[in-house]
C-alpha positions as CSV (number, residue, x, y, z in Angstrom):
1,X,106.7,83.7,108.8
2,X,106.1,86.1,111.7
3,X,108.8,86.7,112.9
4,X,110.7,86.9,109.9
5,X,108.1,89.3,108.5
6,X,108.6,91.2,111.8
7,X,112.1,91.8,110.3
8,X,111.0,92.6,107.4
9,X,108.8,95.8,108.4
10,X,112.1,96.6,110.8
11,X,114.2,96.9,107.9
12,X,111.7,98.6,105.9
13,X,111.4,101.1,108.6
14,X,115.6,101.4,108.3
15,X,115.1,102.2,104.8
16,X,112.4,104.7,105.3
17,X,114.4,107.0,107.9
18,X,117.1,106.9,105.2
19,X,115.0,108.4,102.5
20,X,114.1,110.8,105.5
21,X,117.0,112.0,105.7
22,X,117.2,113.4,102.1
23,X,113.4,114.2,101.5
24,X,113.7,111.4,99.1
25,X,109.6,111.6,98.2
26,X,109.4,108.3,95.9
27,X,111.7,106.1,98.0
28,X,109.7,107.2,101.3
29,X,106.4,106.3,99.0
30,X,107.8,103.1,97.9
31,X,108.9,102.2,101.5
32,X,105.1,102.9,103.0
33,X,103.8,100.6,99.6
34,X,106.3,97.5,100.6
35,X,105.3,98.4,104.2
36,X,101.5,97.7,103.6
37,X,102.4,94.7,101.5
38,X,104.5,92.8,103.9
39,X,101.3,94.0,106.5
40,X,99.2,93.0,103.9
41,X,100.6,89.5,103.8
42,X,100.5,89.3,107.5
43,X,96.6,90.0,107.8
44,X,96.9,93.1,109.3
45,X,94.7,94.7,106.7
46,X,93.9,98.2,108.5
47,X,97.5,99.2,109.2
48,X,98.2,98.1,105.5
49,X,95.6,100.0,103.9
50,X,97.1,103.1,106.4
51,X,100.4,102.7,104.7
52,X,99.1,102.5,101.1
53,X,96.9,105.8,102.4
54,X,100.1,107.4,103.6
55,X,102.1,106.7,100.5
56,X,99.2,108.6,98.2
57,X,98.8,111.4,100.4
58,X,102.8,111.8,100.3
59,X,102.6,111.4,96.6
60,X,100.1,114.0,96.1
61,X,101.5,116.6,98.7
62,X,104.6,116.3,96.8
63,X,106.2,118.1,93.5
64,X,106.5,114.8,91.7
65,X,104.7,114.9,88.0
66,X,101.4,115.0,87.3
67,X,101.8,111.6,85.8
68,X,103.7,109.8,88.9
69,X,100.7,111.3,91.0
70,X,97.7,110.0,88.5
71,X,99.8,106.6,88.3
72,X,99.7,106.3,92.0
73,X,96.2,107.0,92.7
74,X,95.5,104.6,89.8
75,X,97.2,101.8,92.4
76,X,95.3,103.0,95.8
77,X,92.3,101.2,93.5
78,X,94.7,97.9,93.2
79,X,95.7,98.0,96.7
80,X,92.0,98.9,97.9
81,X,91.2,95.8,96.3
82,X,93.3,94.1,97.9
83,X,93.0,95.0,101.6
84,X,89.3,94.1,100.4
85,X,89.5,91.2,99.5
86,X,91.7,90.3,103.1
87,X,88.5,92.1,105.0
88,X,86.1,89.3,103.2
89,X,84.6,93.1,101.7
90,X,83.6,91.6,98.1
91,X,81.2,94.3,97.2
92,X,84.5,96.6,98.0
93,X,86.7,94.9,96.1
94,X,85.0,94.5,93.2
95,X,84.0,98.2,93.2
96,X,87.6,98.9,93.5
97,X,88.7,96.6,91.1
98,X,86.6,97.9,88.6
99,X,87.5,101.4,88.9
100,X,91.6,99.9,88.8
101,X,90.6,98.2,85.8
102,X,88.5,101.2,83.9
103,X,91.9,103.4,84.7
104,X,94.5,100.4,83.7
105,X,92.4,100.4,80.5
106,X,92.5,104.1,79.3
107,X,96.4,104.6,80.8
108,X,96.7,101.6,77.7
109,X,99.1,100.1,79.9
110,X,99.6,96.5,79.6
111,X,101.1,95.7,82.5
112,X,98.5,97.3,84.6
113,X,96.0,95.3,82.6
114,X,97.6,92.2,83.8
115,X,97.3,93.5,87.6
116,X,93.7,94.4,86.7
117,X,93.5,90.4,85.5
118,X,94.9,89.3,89.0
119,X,92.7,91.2,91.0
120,X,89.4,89.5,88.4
121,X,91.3,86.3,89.5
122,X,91.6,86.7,93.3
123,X,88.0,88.0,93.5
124,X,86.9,84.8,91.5
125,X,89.1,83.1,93.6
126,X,87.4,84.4,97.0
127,X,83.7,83.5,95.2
128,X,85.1,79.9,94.7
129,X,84.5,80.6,90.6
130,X,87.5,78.5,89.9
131,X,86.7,78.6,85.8
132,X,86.6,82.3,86.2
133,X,89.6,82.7,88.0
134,X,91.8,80.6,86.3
135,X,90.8,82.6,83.0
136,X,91.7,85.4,84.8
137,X,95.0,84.5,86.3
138,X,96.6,83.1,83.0
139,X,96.2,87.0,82.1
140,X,97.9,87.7,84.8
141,X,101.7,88.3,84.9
142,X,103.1,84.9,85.1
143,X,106.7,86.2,86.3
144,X,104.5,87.0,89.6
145,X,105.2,83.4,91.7
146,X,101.9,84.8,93.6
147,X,99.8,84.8,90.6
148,X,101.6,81.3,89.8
149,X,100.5,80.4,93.2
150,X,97.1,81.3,93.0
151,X,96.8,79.2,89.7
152,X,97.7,76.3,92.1
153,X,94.8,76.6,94.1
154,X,92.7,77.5,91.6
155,X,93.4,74.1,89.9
156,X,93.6,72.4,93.2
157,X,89.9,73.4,93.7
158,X,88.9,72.7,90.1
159,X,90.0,69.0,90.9
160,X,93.1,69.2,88.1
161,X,96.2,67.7,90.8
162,X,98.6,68.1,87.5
163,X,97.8,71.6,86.8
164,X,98.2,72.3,90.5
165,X,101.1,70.3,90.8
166,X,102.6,72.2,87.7
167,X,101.8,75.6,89.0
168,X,103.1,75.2,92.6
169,X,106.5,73.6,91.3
170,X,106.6,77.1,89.2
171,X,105.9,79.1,92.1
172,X,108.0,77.5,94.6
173,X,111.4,77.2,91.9
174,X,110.5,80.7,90.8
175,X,113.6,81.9,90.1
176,X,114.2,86.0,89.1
177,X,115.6,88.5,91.1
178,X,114.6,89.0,94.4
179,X,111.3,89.7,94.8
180,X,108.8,90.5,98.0
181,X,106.1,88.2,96.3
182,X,108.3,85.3,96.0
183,X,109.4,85.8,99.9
184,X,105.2,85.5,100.5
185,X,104.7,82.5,98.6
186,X,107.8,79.9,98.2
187,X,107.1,78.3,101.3
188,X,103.7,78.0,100.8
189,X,104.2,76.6,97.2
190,X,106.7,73.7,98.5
191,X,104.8,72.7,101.0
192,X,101.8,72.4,98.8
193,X,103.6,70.7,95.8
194,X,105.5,67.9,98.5
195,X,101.7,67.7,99.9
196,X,100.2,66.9,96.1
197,X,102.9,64.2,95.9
């Protein structure tokens, strides 16, 4: 995973000196954001949260819309939560959340609201509220295999092997596009689902 993570960030790096090149604001934004989430994934919470700082400060220094600028500081809550939750911070990422979810809610965006659910379901998860976060996770956006994921070990820990069982097979065959958060959890989900027999 390491190394091929270590890739990862190289070609992310590749892609950000190209948007460089042009000024190309929301591509070098984007960049930093998958940047901190491949860092994110790796543990290496500070230099994540640095990226997700660096992509709102470029956001805001910028001439993008009033809109895309409110939108993105709307998300430093989500990933604040996030690099939270990786720091064992609780009290932080439940602050943080809140605040995510308080602006998800008035922006009346729904799929927002279902980030705001998987951040109530990774903080449940982290407090070992299984109950909780499995409520909270099936509000979540199921065509996210990491939110699929997390339903496995939510059930795992309630005791439910089927549920688990179910959830991993989803996350592990998750088939869509290409996506970052299936690259983070396939592996995981396979090896889980051969372990649960």
């Amino acid at each position: 995973m390491r190394t091929l993570a270590a890739k990862a960030l190289a070609e992310v790096d590749n892609q950000y000196a190209l948007g460089q090149k042009t000024n190309d604001v929301p591509a070098m934004a984007g960049d930093l954001q998958l940047k901190g989430n491949i860092l994110l994934e790796m543990g290496r919470y500070d230099e994540a949260r640095q990226h997700f700082a660096r992509a709102l400060k470029m956001t805001e220094d910028s001439n993008l819309s009033d809109a895309i600028k409110n939108n993105t500081r709307r998300f430093d809550h989500y990933n604040r939560t996030r690099v939270a939750l990786g720091k064992k911070d609780v009290a932080t990422a439940k602050a943080e959340a809140q605040e995510f979810w308080k602006l998800a809610e008035a922006s009346n965006n729904p799929f927002q609201l279902k980030l705001a659910h998987e951040l109530g379901g990774m903080i449940a998860l982290d407090e070992k509220n299984y109950e909780k976060a499995i409520s909270e996770l099936e509000q979540s956006n199921m065509q996210n295999p990491q939110d699929l994921y997390r339903l496995c070990w939510a059930y795992q820990a309630r005791g439910n092997r089927a549920k688990a069982r179910e959830y991993c097979t989803k996350a592990a065959r998750f088939n869509s596009l290409p996506l970052i958060n299936l690259a983070f959890v396939r592996a995981k989900a396979l090896k889980m689902m051969v372990a649960k027999g």
